[in-house]
C-alpha positions in Angstrom: 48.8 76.4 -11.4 47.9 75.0 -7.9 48.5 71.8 -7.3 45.1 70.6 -6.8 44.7 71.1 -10.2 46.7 68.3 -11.8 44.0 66.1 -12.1 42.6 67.7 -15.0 45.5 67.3 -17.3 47.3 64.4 -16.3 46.3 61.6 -14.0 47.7 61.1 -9.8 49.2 57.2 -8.8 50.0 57.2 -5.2 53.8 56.5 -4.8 54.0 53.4 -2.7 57.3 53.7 -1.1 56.1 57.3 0.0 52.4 56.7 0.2 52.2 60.3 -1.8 50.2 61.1 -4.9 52.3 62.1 -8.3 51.9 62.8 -11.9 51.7 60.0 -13.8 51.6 58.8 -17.5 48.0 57.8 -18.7 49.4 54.3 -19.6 50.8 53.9 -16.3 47.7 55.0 -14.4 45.2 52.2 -16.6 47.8 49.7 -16.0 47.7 50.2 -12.2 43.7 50.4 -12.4 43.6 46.9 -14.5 46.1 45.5 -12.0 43.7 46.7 -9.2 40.5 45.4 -10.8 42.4 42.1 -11.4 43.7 41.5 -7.7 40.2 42.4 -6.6 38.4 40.0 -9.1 41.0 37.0 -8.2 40.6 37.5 -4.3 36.8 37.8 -3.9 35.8 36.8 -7.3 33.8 38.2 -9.9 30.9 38.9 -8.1 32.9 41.8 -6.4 32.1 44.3 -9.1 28.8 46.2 -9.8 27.4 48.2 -12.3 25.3 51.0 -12.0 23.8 52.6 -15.2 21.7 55.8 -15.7 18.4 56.0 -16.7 18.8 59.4 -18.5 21.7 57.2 -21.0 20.3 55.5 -24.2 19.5 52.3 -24.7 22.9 51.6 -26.8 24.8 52.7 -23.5 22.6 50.7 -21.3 23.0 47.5 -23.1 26.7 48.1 -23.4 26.9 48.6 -19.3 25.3 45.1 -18.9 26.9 43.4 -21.5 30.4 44.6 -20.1 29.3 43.6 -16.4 27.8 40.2 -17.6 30.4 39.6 -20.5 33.8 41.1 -19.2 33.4 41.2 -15.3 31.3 37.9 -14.9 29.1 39.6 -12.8 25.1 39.9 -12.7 25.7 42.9 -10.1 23.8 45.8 -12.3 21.5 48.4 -11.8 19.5 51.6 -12.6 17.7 54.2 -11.0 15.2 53.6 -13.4 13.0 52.9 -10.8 12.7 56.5 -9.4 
């Protein structure tokens, strides 16, 4: 299988004493990605994070987008392209 491939069955973290990308466990990969989101969050605060939802998604999901960017992020940073 070519290596381009990878990312379809298993997740890439970039190695940082290499700078390279490698396979990676799934629980590795969302630990790194919370990490991320947290350093982010902590050094520009919580208005660094936006949402942007879909108007073709239900309302359920809708809802759910700003609840999570209100609720979870602390953020007010959502939108749609409802209005298109």
């Amino acid at each position: 299988m070519p290596k381009d491939y990878i990312r379809l069955t298993q997740p890439l973290v970039r190695d940082t004493s290499r700078g390279e990308l490698r396979p990676s466990s799934w629980d590795e990969a969302l630990d790194r990605t919370v990490a991320g989101l947290r350093a982010a969050g902590a050094a520009h605060g919580p208005q660094t994070y936006g949402i942007f939802s879909c108007s073709k998604s239900t309302n359920e999901v809708n809802f759910t987008a700003q609840k999570f960017s209100r609720v979870v992020l602390g953020s007010n940073n959502i939108d749609s392209c409802n209005r298109t």
